[in-house]
C-alpha positions, 0 to 999 in steps of 0.5 A: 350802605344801601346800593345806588341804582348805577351800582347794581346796574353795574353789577347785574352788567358783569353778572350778565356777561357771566351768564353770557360766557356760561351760555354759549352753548348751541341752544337750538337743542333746546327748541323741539319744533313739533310743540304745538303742532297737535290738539288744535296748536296748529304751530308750523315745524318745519324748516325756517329763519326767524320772520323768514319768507320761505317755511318749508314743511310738509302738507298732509291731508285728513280731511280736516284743516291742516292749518300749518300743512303739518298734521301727525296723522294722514298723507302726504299731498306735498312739501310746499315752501309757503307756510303760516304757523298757529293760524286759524279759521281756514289754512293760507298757502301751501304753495310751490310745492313739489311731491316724490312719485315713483314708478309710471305717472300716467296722471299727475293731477290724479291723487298723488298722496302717500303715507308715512311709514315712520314719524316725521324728524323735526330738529331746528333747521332740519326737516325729514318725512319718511314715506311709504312708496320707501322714499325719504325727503329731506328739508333746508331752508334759506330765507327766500329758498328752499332745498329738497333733498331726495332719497329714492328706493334703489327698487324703484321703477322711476324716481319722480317729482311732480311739480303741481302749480294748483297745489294749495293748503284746502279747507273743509270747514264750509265757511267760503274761506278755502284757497283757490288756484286762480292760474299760473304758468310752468316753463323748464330748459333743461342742460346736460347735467341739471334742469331749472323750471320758472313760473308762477301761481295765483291764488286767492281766500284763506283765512283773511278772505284775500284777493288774487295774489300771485307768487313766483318761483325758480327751481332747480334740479341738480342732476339731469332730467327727463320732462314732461308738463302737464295741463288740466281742463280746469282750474280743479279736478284731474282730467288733463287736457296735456300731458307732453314734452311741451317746454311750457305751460300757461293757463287758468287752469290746473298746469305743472311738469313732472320730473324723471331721474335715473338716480335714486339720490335727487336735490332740488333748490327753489327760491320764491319772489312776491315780484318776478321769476327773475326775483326768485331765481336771484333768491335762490342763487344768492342763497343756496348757490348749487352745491350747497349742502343740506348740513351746511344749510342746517348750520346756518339755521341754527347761528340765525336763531341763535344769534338773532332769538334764542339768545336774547334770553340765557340762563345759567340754571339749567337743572331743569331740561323740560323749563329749558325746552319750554323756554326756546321752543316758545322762542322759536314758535314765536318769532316764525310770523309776521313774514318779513317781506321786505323788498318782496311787496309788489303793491307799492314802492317804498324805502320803508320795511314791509312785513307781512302774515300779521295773525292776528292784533286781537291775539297778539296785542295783549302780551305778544307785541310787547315781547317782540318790542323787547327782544327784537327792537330793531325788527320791531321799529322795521314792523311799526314802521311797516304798519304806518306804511301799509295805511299810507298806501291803503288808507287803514291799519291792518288788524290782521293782514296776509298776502298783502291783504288786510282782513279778518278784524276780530274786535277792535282796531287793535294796531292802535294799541300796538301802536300806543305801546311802542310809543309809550315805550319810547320807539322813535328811531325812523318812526314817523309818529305824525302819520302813524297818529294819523293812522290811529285817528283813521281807525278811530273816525272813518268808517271802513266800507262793508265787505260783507263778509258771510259771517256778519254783513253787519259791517267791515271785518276786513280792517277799521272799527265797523261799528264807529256809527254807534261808538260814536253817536251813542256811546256805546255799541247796539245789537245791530252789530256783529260782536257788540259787546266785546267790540265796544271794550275793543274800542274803549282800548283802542281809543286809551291807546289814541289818548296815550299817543295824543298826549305824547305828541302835545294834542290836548283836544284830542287827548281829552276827547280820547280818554272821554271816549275810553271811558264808554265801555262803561256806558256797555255795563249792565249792573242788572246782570247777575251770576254766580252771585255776583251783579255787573256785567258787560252787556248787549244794548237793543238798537232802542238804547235798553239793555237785553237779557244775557246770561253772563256765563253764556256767549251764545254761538260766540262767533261773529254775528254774536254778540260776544266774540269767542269769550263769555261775558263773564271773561270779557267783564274784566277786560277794561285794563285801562280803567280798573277802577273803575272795573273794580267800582262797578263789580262792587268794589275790591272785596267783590272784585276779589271774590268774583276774580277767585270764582273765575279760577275755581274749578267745577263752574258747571258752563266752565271749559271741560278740557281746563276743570271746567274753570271760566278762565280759559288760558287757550283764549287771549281775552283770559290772558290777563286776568291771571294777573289782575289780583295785584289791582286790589292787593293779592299778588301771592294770588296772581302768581298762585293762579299764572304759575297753576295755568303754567304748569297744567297746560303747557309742556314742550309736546306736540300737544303743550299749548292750551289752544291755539298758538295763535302765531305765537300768542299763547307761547308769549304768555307763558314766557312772560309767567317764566319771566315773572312779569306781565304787560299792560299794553298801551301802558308803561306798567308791568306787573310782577309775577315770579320767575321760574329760573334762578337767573335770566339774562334778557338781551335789550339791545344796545348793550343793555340787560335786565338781569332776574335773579330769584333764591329759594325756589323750586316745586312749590315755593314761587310766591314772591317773600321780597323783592328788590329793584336795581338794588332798592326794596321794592314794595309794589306789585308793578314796575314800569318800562323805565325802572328795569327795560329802558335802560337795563335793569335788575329784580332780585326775587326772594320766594318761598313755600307760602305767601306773604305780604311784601306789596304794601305799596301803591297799587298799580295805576289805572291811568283812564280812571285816574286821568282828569 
């Protein structure tokens, strides 16, 4: 008798409680922080809580961008309690820092650096330098706190902490986008056993191009203390004006206070606040009370991730130590930002959640938002929640969004696909999807006021969809924006994700309009283009309405005046995920489409990247992310997993340099936990298609008591590709499931692999709801 669903729910249910009692070790040994951090991963590895305000870690210079502070080569310039982690462009915070010296400190604002004398110990909750001046400084973390802990040589003439309010991550990139200290004040009062020292920073740029924002702080010395405060004569540079016994400092200019300690053996707990010193001093007492300890602190670090991440996805096949690392580490990395921020916004009040630290939605849209909706969905509502919020009281949507600031638009307005997703996917809860509709149709109708942002004045790239004029008057997008070409398939989705929600709430007209307009990346085709042997490409239109000439295998400097943005034509040509086929129409139907997919991937293009066999496809870059899996659209799934499980396998590792690219705040981790997973998003939509799992078994937490169980029997080495496939217990003969056949509920896959592939999918293709839509 062949299972009901109710059934093998049941059973898939009980197996994972199994795996639950057999999982309950401390799966934080599994999370290496330091994947990521080199070879352009720019991943943060110090101490933090998942989405925790507080990062604190280390910030070495080189003379290049030290995009999480972190790099495994240079000098120490400080410890800092504000980090991001795989951002780009140019490096954000790195403030409230403080910095060991020893012996006389005749000039604090003089070059304080130090090297190491031995690498840097990176565990999950745990941090430690060891610095050449023979001082090792220990790292715990709180959500709003941090505690330094200091081992000074017993040889050393003074045991000092220098306190640098000026202290900030720099760049050397030249684009205008380093950090600025814009001013700040220092006081200290001091007791007969422990110094506290209050004040603030003010800071402007960074990657988001942001304005002033200042944050406060609070630290205490647990032992007592000599003093002196320090002031420069501007807001750069090292002359000092003031080098005293002055309790307190405040100033545009450079300002601090070094600390002097008898004992070799120094701790120091600082909390942090976006509102007051007040606010701060709160944080870190409510926190990190004194004498709490570092041990206690690395305990509670590692119940957080565990409780709240690491244990969303269990397994009970183990065999493999490096799947295992990969797995948790990828966790870990991505659920570092956004920032949660709530309580902590000094722009507005609201009852609503605020989070922060967004890098970026043309990164994270495809495949990241999605996971985070799964594994964390009562956060995910909070950050939904958020986003609307943010357009209440600023009138747009972030794109990308740091230090309370939108900026650094890539693309599209890429919140209006997160936002279609969750919908589809059914969060409501204390959602209001009256304004966040509205919001959407923001981004969709009014055009943001220019920024005039160095790197393309041609319109805003600060939030919104600049290039609107064209998209709507014409259809299409000219030469006369920056980005043109990969804007308008931006767009084209973005407006799917209008449709999707329209629909759902009951407004026809808009519906309609919407779908219409997603349908006009295809008016950006070019049938004339050719390479490779293949003809149609997406392509740049002069501002007379007539098409140009392009290279599809080229994208010019692919930056921001460009018209392509950090992708080739040819990458970008298959990114109409909403209306494949109509793609695969235009490319010259599914034999073509086929043949021009299996190209992409074949080694030895002569304009491919060198660091992937020189292959177009480039898994370090999000516009490739999806195309891995594009085969299951004409009837090749063996070949989706072949091409997902090869990318898999060559670039990623749990190493310091184990990511293709750049993390991009988690991007590039969530991509290959969806290829563990065996699955992978079409965001906006309800459809995932199937890959093959790496585990024998997984468990995924949903929420609410409900699992999605994956089984898988027959493979290891080579045999991944999918021989048959059964979902909540019935054969399954499609390449794609829905959210409601296995998330909205809970559900079970039962894979069967193999050696070679075989052709189990005859059933109907996945859907391509703008083509099929009337």
């Amino acid at each position: 008798m062949r299972p009901s669903a109710g059934m093998a729910l049941g059973v898939a249910l009980a197996q994972a409680h199994n795996f639950h009692l057999q999982t309950q070790q401390d799966l934080s040994q599994f999370v290496l922080p330091l994947t990521g951090t080199t070879n352009g991963g720019n991943t943060f590895p110090g101490v933090s809580v998942p989405f925790g305000m507080v990062k604190l870690g280390p910030d070495l210079y080189t003379g290049s961008d030290s995009y999480s502070g972190y790099q495994s080569t240079g000098s120490f310039i400080g410890f800092s309690l504000l980090h991001e982690s795989g951002t780009g462009g140019a490096p954000k915070y790195g403030v409230v820092s403080q910095m060991p010296a020893v012996g006389t400190i005749e000039n604090p604002l003089a070059d304080q650096s130090v090297n190491r004398s031995a690498a840097d110990v990176a565990r999950l909750g745990y941090y430690k330098s060891n610095l050449s001046n023979d001082v090792t400084v220990e790292l715990g973390a709180t959500a709003k706190a941090g505690l330094y802990q200091y081992q000074f040589s017993g040889n050393a003439a003074a045991s000092n902490i220098i306190v640098d309010v000026s202290h900030v991550l720099p760049s050397f990139r030249g684009q205008g986008l380093g950090q600025n200290y814009l001013g700040g004040n220092i006081s200290v009062t001091t007791t007969d056993n422990s110094v506290r020292y209050t004040g603030s920073g003010s800071y402007d740029n960074g990657w988001n191009r942001a304005p002033q924002w200042t944050v406060y702080f609070c630290g205490y010395f647990d032992q007592a203390a000599t003093f002196k405060t320090f002031l420069g004569n501007g807001s750069s540079g090292d002359d000092l004006q003031d080098y005293s016994t002055a309790s307190s400092q405040d100033s545009k200019s450079r300002l601090g206070a070094v600390f002097t300690f008898s004992s070799a053996n120094v701790t120091s707990r600082v909390g942090v606040s976006f509102i007051s010193s007040e606010q701060a001093c709160t944080n870190v007492d409510t926190e990190i009370p004194a004498g709490t300890s570092l041990e206690t602190l690395e305990k509670n670090v590692k119940t957080a991730w565990n409780s709240q991440v690491l244990s969303k996805i269990t397994t009970t096949d183990t065999s493999n130590t490096t799947r295992l690392q990969l797995l948790y580490s990828s966790l870990y990395h991505m659920s570092l930002i956004p920032t949660n921020k709530t309580g902590e916004n000094p722009l507005w009040s609201s009852a609503e959640p605020y989070y922060d630290d967004i890098f970026t939605f043309w990164d994270l849209h495809r495949c990241t938002t999605s996971l985070f909706h799964i594994l964390q969905p009562v956060a995910y509502e909070e950050f939904i929640r958020s986003l609307v919020d943010i357009w209440r009281n600023e009138g747009f949507l972030p794109d990308a969004r740091s230090s309370f600031f939108n900026g650094a638009t890539q693309g599209g307005s890429n919140a209006d696909n997160v936002l279609a997703d969750a919908y589809v996917k059914g969060v409501r809860g204390a959602v209001n999807w009256d304004d966040a509709y509205s919001a959407m149709v923001t981004d969709a109708e009014k055009v943001p006021a220019n920024n005039n942002d160095s790197r393309d004045k041609s319109s805003s790239t600060k939030e919104g969809r600049g290039a609107l004029p064209d998209w709507i008057d014409r259809g299409f997008i000219t030469t006369k924006y920056g980005r043109s070409v990969s804007r308008a398939i931006e767009y084209a989705g973005n407006d799917f994700g209008l449709y999707q929600v329209a629909k759902g709430l009951g407004k026809d007209d808009d519906a309609q309009k919407y779908l219409n307009r997603s349908r006009n990346w295809r008016n950006q085709w070019n049938p004339d283009l050719t390479a490779l042997g293949f003809s149609g490409f997406l392509g740049p239109i002069d501002q007379s309405g007539k098409f140009t000439s392009q290279d599809p295998l080229s994208c010019g400097g692919c930056y921001w005046g460009d018209a392509y943005y950090e992708a080739l034509p040819f990458e970008y040509s298959f990114n109409a995920h909403h209306d494949m086929n109509k793609l695969i129409e235009l490319a010259g139907g599914n034999d073509t489409f086929l043949s021009r997919l299996e190209k992409f991937f074949e080694g030895g293009v002569s304009s491919g990247n060198s660091q992937f066999n020189h292959t177009l496809f480039n898994p370090g870059n999000e516009p490739s992310f999806t195309t891995p899996y594009l085969f299951n659209f004409v009837g090749r799934q063996d070949l989706s997993v072949k091409q997902s499980r090869y990318a898999a396998n060559s670039y990623y590792a749990p190493t310091p340099g184990g990511l293709p690219g750049n993390s991009d705040a988690g991007a590039m981790e969530s991509w290959v936990l969806w290829s563990m997973i065996g699955l992978y998003p079409l965001t906006g939509q309800t459809t995932f298609l199937i890959g093959s799992p790496w585990f024998s078994n997984l468990a995924i937490d949903l929420g609410s008591g409900k699992k999605l169980i994956i089984t898988s029997t027959g493979g290891g080495g080579q045999s991944y590709y999918v021989q048959s496939l059964r979902v909540n217990g019935q054969v399954w003969n499609k390449s794609w499931v829905t959210w409601n056949d296995i998330f909205a509920n809970g559900g079970k896959l039962d894979f069967v692999l193999g050696s070679e592939p075989v052709n189990w999918a005859t059933g109907d293709l996945p859907p391509s709801p703008a083509t099929e839509s009337s």
